[in-house]
C-alpha positions in Angstrom: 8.8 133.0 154.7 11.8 135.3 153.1 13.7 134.3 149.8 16.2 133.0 152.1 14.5 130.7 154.1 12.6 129.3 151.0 16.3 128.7 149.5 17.6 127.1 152.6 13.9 124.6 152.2 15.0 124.3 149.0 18.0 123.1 149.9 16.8 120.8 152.7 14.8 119.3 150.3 17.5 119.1 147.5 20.1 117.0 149.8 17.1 114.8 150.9 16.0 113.8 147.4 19.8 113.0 147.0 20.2 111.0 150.0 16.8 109.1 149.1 18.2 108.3 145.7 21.4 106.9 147.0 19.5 104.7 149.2 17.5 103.6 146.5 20.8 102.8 144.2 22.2 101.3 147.0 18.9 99.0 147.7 19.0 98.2 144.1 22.7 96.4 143.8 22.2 95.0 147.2 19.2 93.6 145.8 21.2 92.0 143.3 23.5 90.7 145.4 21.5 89.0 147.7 19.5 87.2 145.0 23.5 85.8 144.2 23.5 84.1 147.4 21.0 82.0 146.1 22.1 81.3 142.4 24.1 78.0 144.1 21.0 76.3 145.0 18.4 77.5 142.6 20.2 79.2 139.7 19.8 82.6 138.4 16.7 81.8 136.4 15.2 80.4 139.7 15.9 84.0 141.1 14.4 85.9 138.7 11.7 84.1 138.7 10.7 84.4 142.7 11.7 87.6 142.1 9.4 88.8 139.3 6.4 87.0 141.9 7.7 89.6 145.0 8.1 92.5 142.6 4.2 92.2 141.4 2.6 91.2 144.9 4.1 94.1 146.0 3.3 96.8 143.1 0.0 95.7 141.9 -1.7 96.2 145.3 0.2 99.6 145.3 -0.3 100.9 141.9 -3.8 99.4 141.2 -3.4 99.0 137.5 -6.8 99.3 135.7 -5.8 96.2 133.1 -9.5 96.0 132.4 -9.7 99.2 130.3 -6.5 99.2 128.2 -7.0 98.8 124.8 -5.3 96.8 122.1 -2.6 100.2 121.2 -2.0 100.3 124.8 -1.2 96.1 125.9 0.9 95.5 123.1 3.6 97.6 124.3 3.0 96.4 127.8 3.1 92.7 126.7 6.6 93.5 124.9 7.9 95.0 128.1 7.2 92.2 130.1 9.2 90.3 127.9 11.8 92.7 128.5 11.7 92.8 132.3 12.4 89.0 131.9 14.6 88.9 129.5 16.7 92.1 131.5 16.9 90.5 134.9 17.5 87.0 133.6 20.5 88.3 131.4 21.6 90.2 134.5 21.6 87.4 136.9 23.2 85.3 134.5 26.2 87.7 133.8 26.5 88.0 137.4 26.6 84.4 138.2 29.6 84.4 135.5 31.9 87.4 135.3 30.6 89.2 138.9 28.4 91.7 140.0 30.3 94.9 139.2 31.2 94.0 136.0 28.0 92.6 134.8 26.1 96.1 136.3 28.5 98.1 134.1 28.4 96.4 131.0 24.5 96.7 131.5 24.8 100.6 132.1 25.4 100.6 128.5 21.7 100.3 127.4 21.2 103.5 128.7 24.4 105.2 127.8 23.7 104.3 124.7 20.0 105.8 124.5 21.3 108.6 125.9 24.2 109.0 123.2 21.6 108.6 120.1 19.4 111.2 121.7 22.3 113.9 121.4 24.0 113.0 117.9 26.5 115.6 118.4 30.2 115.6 118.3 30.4 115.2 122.5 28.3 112.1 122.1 31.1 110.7 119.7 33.6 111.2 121.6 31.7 110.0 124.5 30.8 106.6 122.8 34.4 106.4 122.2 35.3 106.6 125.6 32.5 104.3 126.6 34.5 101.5 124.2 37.5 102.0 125.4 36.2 101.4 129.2 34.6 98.4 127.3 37.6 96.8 126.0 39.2 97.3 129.3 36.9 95.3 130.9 36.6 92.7 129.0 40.3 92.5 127.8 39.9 89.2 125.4 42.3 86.6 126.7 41.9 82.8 126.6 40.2 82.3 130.2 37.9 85.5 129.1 34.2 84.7 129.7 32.4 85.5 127.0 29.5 84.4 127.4 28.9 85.8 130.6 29.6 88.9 129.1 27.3 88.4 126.3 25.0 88.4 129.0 25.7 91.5 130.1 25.2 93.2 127.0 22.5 91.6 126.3 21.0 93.1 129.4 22.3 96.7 128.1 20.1 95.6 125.2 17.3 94.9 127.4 17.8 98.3 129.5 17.7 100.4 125.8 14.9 98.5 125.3 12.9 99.4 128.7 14.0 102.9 128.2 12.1 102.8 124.8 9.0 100.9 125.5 8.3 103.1 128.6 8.8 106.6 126.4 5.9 104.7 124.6 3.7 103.3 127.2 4.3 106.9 129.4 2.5 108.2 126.1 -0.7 105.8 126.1 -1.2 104.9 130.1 -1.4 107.0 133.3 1.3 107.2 136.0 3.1 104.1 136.0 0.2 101.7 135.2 1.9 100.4 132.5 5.0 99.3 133.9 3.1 98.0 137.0 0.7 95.8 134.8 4.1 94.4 132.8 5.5 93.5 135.7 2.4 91.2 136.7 2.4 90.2 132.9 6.1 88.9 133.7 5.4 87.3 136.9 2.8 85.4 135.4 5.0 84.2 132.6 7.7 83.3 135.1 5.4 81.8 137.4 5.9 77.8 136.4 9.2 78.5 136.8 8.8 79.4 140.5 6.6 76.3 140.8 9.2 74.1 139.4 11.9 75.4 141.1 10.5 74.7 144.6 9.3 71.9 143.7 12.7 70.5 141.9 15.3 72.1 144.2 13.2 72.4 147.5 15.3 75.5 148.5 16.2 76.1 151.9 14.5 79.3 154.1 17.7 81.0 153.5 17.6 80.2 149.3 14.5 81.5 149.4 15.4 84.4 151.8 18.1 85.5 149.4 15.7 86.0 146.1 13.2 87.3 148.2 15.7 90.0 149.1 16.2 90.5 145.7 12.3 91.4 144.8 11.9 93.3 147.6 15.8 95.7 147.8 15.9 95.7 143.8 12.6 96.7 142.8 10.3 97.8 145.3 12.8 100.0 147.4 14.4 101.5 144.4 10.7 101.7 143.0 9.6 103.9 145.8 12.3 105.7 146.3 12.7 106.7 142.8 9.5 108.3 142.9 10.5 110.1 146.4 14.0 111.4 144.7 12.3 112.8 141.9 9.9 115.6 143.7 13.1 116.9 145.2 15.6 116.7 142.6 15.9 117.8 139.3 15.8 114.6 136.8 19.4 115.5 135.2 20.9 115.2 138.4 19.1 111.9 139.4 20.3 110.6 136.4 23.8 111.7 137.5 23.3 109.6 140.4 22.5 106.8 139.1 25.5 106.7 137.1 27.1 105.4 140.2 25.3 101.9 140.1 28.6 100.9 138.5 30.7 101.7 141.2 28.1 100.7 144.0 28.1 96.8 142.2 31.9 96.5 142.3 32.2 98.2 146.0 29.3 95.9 147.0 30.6 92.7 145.2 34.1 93.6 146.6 32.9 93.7 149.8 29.9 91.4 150.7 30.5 88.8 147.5 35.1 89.1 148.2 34.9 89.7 144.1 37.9 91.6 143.1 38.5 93.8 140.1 42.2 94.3 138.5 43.3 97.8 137.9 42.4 97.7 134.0 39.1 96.9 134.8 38.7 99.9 137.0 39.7 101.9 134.8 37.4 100.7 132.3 34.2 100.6 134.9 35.5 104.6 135.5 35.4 105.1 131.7 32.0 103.9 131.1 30.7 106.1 134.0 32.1 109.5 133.0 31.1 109.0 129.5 27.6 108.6 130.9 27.9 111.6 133.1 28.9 113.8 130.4 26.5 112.7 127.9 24.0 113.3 130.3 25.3 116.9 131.0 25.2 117.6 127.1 21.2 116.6 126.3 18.9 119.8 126.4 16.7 120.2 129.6 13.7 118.2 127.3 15.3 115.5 127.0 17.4 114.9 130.1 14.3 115.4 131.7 12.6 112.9 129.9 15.3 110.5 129.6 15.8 110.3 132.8 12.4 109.4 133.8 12.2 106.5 131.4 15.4 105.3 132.9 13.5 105.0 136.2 11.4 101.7 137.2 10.4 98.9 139.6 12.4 96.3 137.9 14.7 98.6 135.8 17.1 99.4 137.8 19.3 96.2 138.2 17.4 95.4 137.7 
């Protein structure tokens, strides 16, 4: 094969690990929106829980965690992030249910913008976290009918993201592959699980209820999940992380479209701001640590997640 038929491979195999990514970013807010449908009947704590259950009856049998021989150094940081997978999603669903799906997802992108920004401590970063609060404020523009605690919900789902972003720097250290996150994410269900009980039982949801946060499980975390891990063999990790910059914009288009939620000018604006400030403080980490950043960022259930 000549250089220029390995470059035009290369190519081929560039735009595909795009095109996979965007379908996995896509899956993921669709995922979210769907499990919406069903906050009406069940609530958004009824949907995270059914969702927690899909996520691990579909990742366990595919990663085949090996719970038996972690150690103590190794579960406790497991244990903690399955406390943050329900604590993310729940926050997350909660926002949604409140303030809407594009502007919960965005206010959420700041966990990781934020991770991102103390990784760099340099003068760019600055001025990106500036730009990042102005995009806030724009959003959230207090005024009496502002909700805030639906946006306290949001942010406490950025908190959550940072969080994830941490915990899996550390458990990518102490467990293979993606063991660790795999085993949390049965951890969670588990936890969740008398939820799921007692909201079938309580609410006796309808097929297409249960539909709806089924859809969630399966389009926001295994999808995204395996698709992630597609993306990644053909596209260098700054650029993923690039991509998935646009979860923003995919919630509001998404919620504009399929949930009729509408977002004023300002707020545009604002959801524009936070995403270029990510962009750029992406583009300004060394190659170490976008590449690593952007790995951690990645995740069955971390991904609106």
């Amino acid at each position: 094969m000549t250089i220029g038929q390995e470059a035009a491979v290369a190519r081929g195999h560039r735009a595909s690990g795009i095109a996979v990514a965007m379908v996995g970013a896509l899956s993921n807010q669709l995922g979210a929106a769907s499990g919406s449908l069903a906050f009406p009947v069940i609530g958004p704590i009824g949907v995270v829980a059914i969702r927690q259950l899909v996520a691990a009856v579909i990742l366990l049998p595919l990663v085949r965690p090996r719970v038996w021989t972690l150690k103590r150094s190794q579960w406790w940081p497991v244990l903690l992030l399955a406390v943050v997978f329900g604590t993310m999603n729940l926050s997350l669903y909660s926002s949604i249910d409140r303030i809407g799906l594009g502007l919960a997802v965005t206010l959420e992108f700041l966990g990781p913008l934020a991770v991102a920004l103390m990784s760099s401590r340099t003068r760019i970063s600055a001025i990106c976290a500036l730009i990042a609060g102005v995009g806030v404020v724009a959003i959230t523009r207090p005024q009496p009918s502002t909700d805030y605690l639906g946006m306290g919900m949001g942010l406490l789902a950025a908190c959550s993201w940072a969080a994830y972003i941490l915990l899996n720097k550390t458990i990518g250290t102490r467990i293979p592959g993606v063991q660790g996150t795999a085993t949390a994410t049965g951890v969670s269900a588990v936890l969740f699980l008398p939820i799921t009980v007692w909201a079938l039982i309580e609410y006796q949801p309808g097929s297409f209820t249960i539909l709806c946060a089924v859809g969630a499980g399966v389009l926001a975390s295994a999808i995204p999940f395996v698709a992630d891990l597609i993306a990644l063999r053909s596209v260098a990790t700054g650029l993923f992380g690039i991509l998935m910059s646009l979860h923003p914009v995919l919630a509001a288009l998404i919620g504009f479209v399929l949930l009729s939620e509408t977002l004023g000018v300002v707020q545009w604006l604002g959801l524009v701001l936070i995403v270029v400030a990510n962009i750029t403080a992406l583009l300004q980490q060394p190659a170490p640590a976008r590449r690593t950043g952007t790995v951690e960022r990645c995740g069955p259930t971390g991904t609106v997640s």
